[in-house]
PyMOL Python script that loads the backbone (N, CA, C, O; Angstrom):
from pymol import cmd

cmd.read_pdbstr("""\
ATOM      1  N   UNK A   1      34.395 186.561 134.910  1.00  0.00           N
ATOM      2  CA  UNK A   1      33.997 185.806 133.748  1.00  0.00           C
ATOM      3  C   UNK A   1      32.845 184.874 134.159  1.00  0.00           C
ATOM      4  O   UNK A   1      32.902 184.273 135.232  1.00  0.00           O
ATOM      5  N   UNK A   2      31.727 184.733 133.266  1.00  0.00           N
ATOM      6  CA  UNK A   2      30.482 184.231 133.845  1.00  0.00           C
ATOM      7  C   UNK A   2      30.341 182.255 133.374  1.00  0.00           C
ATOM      8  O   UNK A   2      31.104 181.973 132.450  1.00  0.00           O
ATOM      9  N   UNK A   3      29.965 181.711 133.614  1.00  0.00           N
ATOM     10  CA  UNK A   3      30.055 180.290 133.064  1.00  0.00           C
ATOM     11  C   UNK A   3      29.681 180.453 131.667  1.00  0.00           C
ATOM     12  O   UNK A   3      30.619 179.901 131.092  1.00  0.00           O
ATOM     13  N   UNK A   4      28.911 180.860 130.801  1.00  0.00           N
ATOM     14  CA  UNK A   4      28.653 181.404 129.692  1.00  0.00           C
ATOM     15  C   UNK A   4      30.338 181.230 128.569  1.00  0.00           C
ATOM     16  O   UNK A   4      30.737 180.379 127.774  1.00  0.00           O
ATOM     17  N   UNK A   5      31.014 182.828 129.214  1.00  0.00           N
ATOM     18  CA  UNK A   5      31.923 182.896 128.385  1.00  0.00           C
ATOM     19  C   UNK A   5      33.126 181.308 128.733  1.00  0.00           C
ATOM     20  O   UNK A   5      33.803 180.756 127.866  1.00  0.00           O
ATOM     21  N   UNK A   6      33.064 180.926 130.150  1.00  0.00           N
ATOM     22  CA  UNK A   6      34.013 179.965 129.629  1.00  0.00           C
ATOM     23  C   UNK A   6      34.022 178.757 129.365  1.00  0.00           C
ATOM     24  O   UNK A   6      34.836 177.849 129.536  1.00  0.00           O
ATOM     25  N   UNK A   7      32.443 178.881 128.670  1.00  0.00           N
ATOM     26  CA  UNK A   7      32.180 177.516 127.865  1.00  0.00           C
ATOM     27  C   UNK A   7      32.197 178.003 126.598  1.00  0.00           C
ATOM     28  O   UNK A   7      32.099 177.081 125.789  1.00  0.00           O
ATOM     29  N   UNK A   8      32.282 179.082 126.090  1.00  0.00           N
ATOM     30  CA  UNK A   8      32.440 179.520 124.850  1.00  0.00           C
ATOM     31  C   UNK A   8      34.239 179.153 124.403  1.00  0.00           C
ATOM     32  O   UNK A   8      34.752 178.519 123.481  1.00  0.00           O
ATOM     33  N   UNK A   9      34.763 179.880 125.522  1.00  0.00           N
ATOM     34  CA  UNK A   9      35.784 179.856 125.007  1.00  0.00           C
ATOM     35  C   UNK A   9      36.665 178.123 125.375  1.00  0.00           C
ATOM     36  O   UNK A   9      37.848 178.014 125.051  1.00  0.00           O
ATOM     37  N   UNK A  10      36.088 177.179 125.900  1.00  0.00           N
ATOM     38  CA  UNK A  10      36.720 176.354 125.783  1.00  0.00           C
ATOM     39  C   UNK A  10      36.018 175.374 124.225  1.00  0.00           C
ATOM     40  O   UNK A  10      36.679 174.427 123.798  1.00  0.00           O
ATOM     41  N   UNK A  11      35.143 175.630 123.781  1.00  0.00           N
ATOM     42  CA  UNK A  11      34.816 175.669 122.425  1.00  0.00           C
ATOM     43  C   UNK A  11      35.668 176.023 121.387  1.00  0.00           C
ATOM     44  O   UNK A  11      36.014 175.502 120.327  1.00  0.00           O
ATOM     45  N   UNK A  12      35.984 177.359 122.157  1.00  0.00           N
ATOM     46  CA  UNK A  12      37.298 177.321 120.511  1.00  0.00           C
ATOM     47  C   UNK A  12      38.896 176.917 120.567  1.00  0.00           C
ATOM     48  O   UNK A  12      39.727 176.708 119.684  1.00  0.00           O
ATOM     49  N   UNK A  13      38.947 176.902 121.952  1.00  0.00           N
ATOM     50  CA  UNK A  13      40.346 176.070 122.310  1.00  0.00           C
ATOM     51  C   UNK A  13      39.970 174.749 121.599  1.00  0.00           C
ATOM     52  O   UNK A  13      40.580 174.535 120.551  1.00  0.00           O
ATOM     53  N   UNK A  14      39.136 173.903 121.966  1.00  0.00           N
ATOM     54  CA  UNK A  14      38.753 172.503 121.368  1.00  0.00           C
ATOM     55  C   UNK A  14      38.885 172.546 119.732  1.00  0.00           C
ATOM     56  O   UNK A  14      39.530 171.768 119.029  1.00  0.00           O
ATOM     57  N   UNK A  15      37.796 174.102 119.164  1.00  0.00           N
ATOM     58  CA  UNK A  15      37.809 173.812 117.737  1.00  0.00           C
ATOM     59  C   UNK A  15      39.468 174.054 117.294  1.00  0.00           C
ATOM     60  O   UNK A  15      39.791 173.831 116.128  1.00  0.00           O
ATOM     61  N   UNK A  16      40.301 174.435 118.108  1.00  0.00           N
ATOM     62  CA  UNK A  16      41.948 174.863 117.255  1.00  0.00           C
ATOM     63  C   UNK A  16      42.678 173.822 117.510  1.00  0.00           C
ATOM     64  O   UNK A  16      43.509 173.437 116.688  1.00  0.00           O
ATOM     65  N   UNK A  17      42.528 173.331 118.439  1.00  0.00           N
ATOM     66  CA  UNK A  17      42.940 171.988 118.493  1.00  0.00           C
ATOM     67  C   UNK A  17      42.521 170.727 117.539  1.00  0.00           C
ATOM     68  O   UNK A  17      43.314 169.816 117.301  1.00  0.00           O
ATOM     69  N   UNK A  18      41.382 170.767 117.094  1.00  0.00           N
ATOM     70  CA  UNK A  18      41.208 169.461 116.051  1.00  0.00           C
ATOM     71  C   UNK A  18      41.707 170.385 114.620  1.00  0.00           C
ATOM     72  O   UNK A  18      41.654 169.784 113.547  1.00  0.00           O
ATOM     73  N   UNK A  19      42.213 171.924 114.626  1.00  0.00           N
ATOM     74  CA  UNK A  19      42.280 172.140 113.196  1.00  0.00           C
ATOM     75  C   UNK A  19      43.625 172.216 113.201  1.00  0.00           C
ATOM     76  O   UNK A  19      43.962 172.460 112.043  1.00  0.00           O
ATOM     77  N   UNK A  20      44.482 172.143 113.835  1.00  0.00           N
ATOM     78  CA  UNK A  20      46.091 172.316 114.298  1.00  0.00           C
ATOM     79  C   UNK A  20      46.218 170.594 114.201  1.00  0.00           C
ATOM     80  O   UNK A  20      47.133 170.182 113.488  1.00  0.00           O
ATOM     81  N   UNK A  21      45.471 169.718 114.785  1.00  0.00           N
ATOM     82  CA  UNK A  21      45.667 168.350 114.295  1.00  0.00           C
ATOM     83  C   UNK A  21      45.779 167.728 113.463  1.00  0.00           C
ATOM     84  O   UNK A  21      46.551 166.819 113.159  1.00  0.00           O
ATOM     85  N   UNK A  22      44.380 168.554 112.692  1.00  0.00           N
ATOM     86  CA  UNK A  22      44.160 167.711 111.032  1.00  0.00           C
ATOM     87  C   UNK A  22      44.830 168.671 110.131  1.00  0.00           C
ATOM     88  O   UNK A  22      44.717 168.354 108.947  1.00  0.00           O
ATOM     89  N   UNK A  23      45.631 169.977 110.402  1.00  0.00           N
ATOM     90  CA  UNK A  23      47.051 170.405 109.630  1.00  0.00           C
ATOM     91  C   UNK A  23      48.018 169.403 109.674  1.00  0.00           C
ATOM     92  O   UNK A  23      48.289 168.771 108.653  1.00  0.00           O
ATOM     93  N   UNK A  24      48.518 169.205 110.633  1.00  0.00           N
ATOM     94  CA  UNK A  24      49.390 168.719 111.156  1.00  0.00           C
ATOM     95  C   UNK A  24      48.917 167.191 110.673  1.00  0.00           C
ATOM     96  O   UNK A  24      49.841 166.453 111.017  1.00  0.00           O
ATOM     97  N   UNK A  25      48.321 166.737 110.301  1.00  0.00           N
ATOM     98  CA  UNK A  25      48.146 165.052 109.921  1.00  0.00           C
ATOM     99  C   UNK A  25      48.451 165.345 108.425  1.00  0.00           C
ATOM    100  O   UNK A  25      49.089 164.531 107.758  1.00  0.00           O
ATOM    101  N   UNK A  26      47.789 167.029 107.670  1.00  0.00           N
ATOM    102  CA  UNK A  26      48.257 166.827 105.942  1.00  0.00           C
ATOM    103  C   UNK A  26      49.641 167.281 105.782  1.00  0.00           C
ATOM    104  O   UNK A  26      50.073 167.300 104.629  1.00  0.00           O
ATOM    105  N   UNK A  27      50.266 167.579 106.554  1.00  0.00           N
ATOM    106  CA  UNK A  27      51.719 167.901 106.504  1.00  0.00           C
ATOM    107  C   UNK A  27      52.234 166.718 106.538  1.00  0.00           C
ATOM    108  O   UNK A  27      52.901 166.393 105.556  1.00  0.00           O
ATOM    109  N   UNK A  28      52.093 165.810 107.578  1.00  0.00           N
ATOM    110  CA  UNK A  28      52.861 164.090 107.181  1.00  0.00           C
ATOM    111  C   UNK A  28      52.364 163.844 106.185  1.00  0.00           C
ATOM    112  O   UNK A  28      53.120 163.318 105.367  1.00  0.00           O
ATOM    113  N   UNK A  29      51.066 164.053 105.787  1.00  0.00           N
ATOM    114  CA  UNK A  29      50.790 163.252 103.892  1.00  0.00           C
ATOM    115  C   UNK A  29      51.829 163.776 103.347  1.00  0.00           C
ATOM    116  O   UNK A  29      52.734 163.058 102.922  1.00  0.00           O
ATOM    117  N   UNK A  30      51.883 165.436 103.249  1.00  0.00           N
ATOM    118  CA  UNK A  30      53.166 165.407 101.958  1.00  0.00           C
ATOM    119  C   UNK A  30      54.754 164.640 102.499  1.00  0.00           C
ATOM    120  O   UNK A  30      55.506 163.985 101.777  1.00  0.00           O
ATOM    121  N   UNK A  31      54.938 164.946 103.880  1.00  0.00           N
ATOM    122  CA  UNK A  31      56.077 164.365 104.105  1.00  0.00           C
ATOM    123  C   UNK A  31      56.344 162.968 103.813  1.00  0.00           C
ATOM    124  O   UNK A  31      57.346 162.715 103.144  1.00  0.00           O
ATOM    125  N   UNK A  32      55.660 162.104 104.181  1.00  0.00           N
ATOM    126  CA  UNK A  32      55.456 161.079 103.658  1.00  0.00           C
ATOM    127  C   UNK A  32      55.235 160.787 101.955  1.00  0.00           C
ATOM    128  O   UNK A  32      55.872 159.844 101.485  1.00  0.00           O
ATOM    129  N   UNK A  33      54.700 161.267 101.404  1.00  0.00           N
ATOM    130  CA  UNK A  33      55.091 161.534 100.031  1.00  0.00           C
ATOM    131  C   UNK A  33      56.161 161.894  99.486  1.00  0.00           C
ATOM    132  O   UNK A  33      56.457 161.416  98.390  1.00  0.00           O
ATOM    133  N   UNK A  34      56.935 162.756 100.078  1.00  0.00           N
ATOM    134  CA  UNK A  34      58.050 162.926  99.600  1.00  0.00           C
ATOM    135  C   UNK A  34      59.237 162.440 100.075  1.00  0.00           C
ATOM    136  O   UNK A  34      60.348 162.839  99.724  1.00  0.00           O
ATOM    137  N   UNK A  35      58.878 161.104 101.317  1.00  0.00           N
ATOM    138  CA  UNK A  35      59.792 160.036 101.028  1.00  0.00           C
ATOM    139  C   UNK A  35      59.309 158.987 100.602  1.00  0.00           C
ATOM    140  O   UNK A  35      59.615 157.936 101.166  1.00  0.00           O
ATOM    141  N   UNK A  36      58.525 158.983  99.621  1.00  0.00           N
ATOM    142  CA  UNK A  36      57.974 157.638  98.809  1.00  0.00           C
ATOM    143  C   UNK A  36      57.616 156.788  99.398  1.00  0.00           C
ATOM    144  O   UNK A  36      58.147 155.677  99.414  1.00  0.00           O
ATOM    145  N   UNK A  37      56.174 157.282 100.304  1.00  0.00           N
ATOM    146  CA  UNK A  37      55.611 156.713 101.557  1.00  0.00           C
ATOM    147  C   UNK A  37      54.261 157.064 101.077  1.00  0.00           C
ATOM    148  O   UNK A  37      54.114 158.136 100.490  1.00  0.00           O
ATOM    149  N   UNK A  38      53.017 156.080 101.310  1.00  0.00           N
ATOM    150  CA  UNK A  38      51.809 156.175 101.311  1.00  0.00           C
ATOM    151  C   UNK A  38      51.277 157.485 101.950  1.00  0.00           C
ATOM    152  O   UNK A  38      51.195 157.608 103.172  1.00  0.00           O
ATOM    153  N   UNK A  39      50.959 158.347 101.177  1.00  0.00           N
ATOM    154  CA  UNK A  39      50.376 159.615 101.864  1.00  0.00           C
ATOM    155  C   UNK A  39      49.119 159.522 102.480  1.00  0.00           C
ATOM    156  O   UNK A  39      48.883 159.892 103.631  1.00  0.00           O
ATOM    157  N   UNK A  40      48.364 159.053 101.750  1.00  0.00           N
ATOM    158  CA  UNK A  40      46.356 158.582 102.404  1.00  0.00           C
ATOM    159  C   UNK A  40      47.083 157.802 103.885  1.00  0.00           C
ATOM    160  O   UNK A  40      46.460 158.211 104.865  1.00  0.00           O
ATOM    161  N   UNK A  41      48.182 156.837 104.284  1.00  0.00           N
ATOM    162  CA  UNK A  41      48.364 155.689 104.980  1.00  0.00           C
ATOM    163  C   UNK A  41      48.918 156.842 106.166  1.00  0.00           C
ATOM    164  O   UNK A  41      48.578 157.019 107.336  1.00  0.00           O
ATOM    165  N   UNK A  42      49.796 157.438 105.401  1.00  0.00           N
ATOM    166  CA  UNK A  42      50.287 158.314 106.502  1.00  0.00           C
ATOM    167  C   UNK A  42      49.424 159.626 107.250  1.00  0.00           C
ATOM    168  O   UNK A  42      49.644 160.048 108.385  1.00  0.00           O
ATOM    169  N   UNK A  43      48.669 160.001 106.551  1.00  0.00           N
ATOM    170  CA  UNK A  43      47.618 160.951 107.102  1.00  0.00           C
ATOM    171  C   UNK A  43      46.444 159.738 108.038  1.00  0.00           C
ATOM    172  O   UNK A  43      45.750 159.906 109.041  1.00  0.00           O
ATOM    173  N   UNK A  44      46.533 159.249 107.671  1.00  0.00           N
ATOM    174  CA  UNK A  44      45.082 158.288 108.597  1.00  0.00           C
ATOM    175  C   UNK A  44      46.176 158.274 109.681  1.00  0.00           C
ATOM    176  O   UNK A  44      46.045 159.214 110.465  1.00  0.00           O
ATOM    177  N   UNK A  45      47.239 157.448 109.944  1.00  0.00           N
ATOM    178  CA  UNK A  45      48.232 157.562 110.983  1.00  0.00           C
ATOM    179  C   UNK A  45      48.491 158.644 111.615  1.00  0.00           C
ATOM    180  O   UNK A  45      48.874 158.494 112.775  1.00  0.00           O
ATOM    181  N   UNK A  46      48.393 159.831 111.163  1.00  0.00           N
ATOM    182  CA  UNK A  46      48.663 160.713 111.595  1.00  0.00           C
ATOM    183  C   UNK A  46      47.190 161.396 112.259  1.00  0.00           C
ATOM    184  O   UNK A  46      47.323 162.442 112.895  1.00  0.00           O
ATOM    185  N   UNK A  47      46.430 161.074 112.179  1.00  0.00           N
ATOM    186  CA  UNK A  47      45.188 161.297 112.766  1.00  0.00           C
ATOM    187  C   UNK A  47      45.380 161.049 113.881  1.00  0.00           C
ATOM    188  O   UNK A  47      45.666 161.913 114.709  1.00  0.00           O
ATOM    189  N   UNK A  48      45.213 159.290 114.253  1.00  0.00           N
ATOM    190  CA  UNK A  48      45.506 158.988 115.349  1.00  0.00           C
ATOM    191  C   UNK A  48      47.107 159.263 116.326  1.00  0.00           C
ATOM    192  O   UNK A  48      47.081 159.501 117.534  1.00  0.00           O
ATOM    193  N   UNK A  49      48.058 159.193 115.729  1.00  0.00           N
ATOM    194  CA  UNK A  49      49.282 159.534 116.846  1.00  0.00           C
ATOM    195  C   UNK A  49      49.471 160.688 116.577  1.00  0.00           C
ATOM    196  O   UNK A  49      49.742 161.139 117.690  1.00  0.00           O
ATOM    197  N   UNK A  50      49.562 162.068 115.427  1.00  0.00           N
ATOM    198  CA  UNK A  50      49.565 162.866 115.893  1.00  0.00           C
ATOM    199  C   UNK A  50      51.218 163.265 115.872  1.00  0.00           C
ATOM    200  O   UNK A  50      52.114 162.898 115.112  1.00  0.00           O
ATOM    201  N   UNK A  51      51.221 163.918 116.707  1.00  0.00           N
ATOM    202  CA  UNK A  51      53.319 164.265 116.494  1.00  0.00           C
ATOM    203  C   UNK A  51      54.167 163.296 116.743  1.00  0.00           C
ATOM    204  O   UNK A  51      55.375 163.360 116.517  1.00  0.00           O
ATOM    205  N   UNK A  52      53.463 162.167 117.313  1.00  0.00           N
ATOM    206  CA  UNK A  52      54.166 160.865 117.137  1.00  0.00           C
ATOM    207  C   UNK A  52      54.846 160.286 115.943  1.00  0.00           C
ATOM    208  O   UNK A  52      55.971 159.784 115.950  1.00  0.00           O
ATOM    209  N   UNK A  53      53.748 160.450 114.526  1.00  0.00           N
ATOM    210  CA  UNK A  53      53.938 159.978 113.422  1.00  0.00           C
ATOM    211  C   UNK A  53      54.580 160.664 112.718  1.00  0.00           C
ATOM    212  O   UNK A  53      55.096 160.178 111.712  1.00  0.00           O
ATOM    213  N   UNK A  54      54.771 162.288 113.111  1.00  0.00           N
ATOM    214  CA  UNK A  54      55.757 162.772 112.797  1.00  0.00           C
ATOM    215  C   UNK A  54      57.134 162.811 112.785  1.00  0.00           C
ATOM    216  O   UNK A  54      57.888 163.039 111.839  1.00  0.00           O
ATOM    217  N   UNK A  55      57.418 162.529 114.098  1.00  0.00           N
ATOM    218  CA  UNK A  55      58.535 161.772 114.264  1.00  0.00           C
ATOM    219  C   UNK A  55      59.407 160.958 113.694  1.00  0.00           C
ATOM    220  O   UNK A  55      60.584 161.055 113.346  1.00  0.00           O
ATOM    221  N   UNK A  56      58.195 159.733 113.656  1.00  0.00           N
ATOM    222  CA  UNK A  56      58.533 158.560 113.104  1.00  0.00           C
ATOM    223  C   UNK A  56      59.135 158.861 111.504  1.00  0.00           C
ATOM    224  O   UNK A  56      60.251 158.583 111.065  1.00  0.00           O
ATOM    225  N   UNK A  57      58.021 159.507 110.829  1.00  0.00           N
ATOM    226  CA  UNK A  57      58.371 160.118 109.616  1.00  0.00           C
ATOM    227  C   UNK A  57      60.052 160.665 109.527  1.00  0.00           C
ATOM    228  O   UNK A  57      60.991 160.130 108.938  1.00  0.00           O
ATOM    229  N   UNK A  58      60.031 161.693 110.191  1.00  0.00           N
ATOM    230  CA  UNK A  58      61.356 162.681 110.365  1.00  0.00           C
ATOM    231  C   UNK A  58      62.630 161.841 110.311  1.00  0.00           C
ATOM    232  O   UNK A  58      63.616 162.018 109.595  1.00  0.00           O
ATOM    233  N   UNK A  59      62.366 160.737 111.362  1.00  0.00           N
ATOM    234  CA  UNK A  59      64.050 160.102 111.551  1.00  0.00           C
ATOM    235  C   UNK A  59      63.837 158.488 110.322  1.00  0.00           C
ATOM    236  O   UNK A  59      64.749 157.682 110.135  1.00  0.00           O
ATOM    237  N   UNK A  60      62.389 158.387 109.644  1.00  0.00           N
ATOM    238  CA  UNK A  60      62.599 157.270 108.812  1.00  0.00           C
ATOM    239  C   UNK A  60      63.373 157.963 107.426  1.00  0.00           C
ATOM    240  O   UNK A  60      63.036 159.054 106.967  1.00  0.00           O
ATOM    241  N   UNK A  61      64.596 157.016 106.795  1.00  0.00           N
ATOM    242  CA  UNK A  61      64.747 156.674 105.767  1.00  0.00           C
ATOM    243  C   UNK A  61      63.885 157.254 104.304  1.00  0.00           C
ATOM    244  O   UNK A  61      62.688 157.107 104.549  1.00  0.00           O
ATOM    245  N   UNK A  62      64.048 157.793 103.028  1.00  0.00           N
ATOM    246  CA  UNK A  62      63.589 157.894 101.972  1.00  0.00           C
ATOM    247  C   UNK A  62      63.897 156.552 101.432  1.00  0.00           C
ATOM    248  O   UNK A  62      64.991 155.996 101.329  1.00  0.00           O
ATOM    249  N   UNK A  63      62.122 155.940 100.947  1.00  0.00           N
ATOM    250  CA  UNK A  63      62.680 154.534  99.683  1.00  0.00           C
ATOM    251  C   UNK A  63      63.123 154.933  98.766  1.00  0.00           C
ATOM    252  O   UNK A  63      63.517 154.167  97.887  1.00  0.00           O
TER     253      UNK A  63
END
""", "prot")
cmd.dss("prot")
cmd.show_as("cartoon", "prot")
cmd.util.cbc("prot")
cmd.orient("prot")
């Protein structure tokens, strides 16, 4: 494999990784929505922590 291809391909490891992230951040919006939780609040959160905020989500309480 030449330096070429494995800068290509760490390009698309990188691009699946920010699109597996920012899935994964609109999935807490609805989750968070559907425990009567700020969805915009919870997707920005979920940007930054990520399966963290999922978590958090999972074992919090419905208001």
């Amino acid at each position: 494999m030449n330096d070429e291809n494995k800068r290509e391909g760490g390009k698309a490891l990188k691009n699946e990784f920010y699109v597996g992230w920012g899935t994964l951040a609109l999935i807490n919006a609805g989750l968070a929505q559907g425990k009567n939780r700020s969805g915009l609040n919870w997707f920005l959160l979920s940007l930054l922590l990520g399966p963290i905020a999922t978590f958090i989500l999972v074992i919090s309480e419905k208001r």
